[in-house]
C-alpha positions in Angstrom: -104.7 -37.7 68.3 -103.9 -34.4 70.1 -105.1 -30.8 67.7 -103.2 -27.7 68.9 -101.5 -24.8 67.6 -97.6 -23.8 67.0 -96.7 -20.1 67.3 -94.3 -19.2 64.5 -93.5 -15.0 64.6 -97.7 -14.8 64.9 -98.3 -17.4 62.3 -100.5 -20.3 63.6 -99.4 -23.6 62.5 -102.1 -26.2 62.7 -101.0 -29.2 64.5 -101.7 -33.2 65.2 -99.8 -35.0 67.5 -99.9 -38.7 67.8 -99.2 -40.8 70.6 -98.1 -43.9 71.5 -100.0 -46.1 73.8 -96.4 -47.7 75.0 -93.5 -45.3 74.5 -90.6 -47.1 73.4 -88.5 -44.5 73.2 -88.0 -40.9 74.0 -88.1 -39.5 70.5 -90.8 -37.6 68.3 -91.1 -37.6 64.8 -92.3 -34.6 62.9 -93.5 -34.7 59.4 -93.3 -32.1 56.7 -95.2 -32.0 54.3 -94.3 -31.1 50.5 -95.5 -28.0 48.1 -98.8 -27.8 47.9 -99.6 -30.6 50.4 -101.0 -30.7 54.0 -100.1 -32.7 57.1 -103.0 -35.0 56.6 -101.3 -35.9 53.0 -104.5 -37.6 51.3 -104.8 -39.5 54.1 -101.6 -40.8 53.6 -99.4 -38.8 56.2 -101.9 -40.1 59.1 -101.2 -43.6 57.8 -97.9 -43.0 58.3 -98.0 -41.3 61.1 -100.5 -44.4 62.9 -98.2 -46.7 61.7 -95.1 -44.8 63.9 -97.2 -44.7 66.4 -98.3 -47.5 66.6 -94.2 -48.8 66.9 -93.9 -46.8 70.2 -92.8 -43.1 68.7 -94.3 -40.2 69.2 -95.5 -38.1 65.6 -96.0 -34.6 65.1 -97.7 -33.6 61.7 -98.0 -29.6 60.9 -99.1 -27.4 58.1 -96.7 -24.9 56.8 -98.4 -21.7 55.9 -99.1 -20.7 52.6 -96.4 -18.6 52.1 -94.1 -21.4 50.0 -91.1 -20.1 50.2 -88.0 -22.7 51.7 -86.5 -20.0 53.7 -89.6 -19.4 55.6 -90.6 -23.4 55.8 -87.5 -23.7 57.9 -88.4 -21.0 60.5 -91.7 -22.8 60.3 -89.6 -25.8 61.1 -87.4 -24.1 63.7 -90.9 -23.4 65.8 -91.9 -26.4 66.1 -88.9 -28.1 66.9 -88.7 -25.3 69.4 -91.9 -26.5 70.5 -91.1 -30.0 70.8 -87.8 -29.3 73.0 -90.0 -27.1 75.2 -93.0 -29.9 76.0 -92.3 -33.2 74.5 -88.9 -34.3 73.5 -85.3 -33.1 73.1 -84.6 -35.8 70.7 -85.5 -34.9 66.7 -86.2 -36.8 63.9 -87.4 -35.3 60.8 -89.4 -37.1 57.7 -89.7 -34.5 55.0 -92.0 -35.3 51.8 -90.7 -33.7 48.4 -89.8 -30.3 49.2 -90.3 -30.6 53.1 -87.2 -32.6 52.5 -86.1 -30.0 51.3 -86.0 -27.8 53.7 -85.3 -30.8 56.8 -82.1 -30.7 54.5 -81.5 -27.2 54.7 -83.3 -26.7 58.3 -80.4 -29.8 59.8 -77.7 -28.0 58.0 -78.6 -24.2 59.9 -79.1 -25.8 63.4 -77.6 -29.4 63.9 -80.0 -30.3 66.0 -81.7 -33.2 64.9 -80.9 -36.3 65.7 -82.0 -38.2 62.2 -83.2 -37.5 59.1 -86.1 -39.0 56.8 -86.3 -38.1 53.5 -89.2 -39.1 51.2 -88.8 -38.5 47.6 -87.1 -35.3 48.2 -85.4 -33.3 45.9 -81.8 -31.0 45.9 -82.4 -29.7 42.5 -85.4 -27.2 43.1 -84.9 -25.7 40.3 -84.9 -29.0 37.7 -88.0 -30.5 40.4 -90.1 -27.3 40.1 -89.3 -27.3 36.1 -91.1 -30.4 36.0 -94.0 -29.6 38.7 -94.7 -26.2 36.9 -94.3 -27.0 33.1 -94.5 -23.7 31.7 -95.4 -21.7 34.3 -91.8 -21.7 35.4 -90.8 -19.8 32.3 -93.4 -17.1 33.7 -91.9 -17.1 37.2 -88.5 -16.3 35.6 -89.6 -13.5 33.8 -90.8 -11.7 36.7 -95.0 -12.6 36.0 -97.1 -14.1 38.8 -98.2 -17.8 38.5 -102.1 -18.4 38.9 -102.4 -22.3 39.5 -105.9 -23.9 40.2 -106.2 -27.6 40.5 -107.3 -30.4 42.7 -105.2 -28.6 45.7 -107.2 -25.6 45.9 -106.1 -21.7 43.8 -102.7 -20.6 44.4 -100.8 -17.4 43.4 -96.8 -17.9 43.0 -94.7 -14.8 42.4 -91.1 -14.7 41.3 -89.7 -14.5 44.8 -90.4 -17.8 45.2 -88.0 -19.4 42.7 -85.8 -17.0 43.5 -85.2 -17.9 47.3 -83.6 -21.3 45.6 -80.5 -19.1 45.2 -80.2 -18.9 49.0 -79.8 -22.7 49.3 -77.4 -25.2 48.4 -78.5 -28.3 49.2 -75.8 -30.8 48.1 -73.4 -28.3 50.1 -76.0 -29.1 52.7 -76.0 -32.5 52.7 -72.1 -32.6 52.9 -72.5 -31.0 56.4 -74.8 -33.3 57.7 -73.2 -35.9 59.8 -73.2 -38.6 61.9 -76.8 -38.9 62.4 -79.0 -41.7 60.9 -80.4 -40.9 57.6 -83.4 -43.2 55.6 -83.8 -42.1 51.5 -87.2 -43.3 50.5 -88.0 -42.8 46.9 -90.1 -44.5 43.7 -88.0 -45.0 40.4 -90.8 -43.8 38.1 -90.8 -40.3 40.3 -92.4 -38.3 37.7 -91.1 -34.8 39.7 -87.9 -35.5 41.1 -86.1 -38.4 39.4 -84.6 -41.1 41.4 -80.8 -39.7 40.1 -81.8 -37.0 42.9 -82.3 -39.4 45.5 -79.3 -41.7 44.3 -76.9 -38.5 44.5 -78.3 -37.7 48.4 -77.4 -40.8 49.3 -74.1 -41.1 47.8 -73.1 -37.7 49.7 -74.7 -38.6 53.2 -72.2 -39.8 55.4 -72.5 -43.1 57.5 -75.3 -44.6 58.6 -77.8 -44.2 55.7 -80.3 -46.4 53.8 -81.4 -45.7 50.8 -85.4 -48.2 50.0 -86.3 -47.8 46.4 -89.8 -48.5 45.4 -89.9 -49.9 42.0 -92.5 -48.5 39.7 -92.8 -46.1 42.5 -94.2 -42.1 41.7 -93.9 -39.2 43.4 -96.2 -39.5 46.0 -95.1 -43.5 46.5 -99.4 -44.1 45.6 -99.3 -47.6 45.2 -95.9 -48.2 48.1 -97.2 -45.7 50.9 -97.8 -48.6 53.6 -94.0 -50.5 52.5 -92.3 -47.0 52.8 -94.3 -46.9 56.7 -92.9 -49.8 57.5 -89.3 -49.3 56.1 -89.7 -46.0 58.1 -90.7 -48.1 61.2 -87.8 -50.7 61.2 -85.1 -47.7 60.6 -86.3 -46.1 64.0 -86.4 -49.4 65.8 -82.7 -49.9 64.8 -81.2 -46.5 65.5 -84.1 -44.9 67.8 -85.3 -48.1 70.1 -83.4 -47.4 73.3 
């Protein structure tokens, strides 16, 4: 594994790049992470990102800056795709995670340059998945008062902006204006943060070629189905990406 940085307007974006030890195709994958999450994901992300490998692709995993907010996760995007078109690869694939979906949705959408699109339990509905992943502290975001959280992940302040830039996005508008590149849905049916109806409705808009793998039993973060949903992610890029 290669650690470097990503320029993004003066924001340093930590980065890991993974490769191959036989290329088997001339393709990188780069993994964003969801709210609240890292590139490393629990250890999970690397997994992933060994197992890729490991198949012949090259992997890119970056942390987004603190900031949160979608519309400034896809510049974040934007740099280092920029990056990888300057010094690895011209040819895209990105795997979002919850709301790095999110904004691979949004990020495909503004550019259409990717050349396929992996989304692991990802949400449309921001507002309805951030109802759930905030409980009450939604209701405080909407009234205009800041959001303290401190958990597991480390302290965080949220202010109201940040629910606000959903307005700026929508994503099943998005999705409609995605085409003709290969598309993998991966999400659990016991998703305890975005349903699987979310997932079920990205698919149904996506155009042709798409898969959709359900995990049964599955949460959020696809715990218990993380090495599966590797390997589903594996076989997709040996049939569309293997050339």
């Amino acid at each position: 594994m290669e650690e470097f940085l990503i320029d993004c307007n003066g924001d340093m974006l930590q980065a890991v790049m993974h490769r191959p030890a036989k290329q088997k195709a001339n393709t990188i994958v780069i993994i964003c992470h969801g709210f609240r999450g890292s590139k490393d994901g629990g250890g999970r992300a690397v997994a992933v990102a060994d197992t890729i490998a490991e198949a012949g692709f090259t992997v890119l995993r970056f942390n987004f800056t603190p900031l949160q907010k979608l519309t400034r996760q896809i510049e974040e995007i934007a740099a280092v795709v920029q990056y990888c078109h300057k010094h690895i690869s011209k040819e895209i694939i990105l795997l979002g995670r919850s709301m790095g979906g999110s904004a691979a949705i949004a990020y495909t959408r503004k550019y259409q340059n990717v050349q396929g699109l992996c989304l692991w339990a990802t949400p449309w509905n921001l507002i309805e998945t951030f109802q759930l992943a905030l409980g009450d502290g939604y209701a405080l975001l909407e009234k205009g008062q800041t959001l303290s959280i401190h958990d597991a992940y480390g302290d965080l302040e949220l202010t109201p902006d940040f629910i606000e830039d959903f307005k700026n996005f929508n994503l099943l508008e998005a999705l409609t204006q995605i085409h003709h590149i290969p598309v993998l849905v991966l999400h659990g049916t016991k998703d305890e943060i975005v349903p699987f109806i979310q997932a079920e409705r990205i698919y149904q808009i996506f155009s042709e070629p798409k898969r959709l793998e359900v995990f049964e039993g599955g949460d959020h973060h696809l715990s218990m189905h993380s090495a599966q949903a590797a390997i589903a992610i594996r076989d997709w890029l040996h049939q569309y990406f293997n050339r």
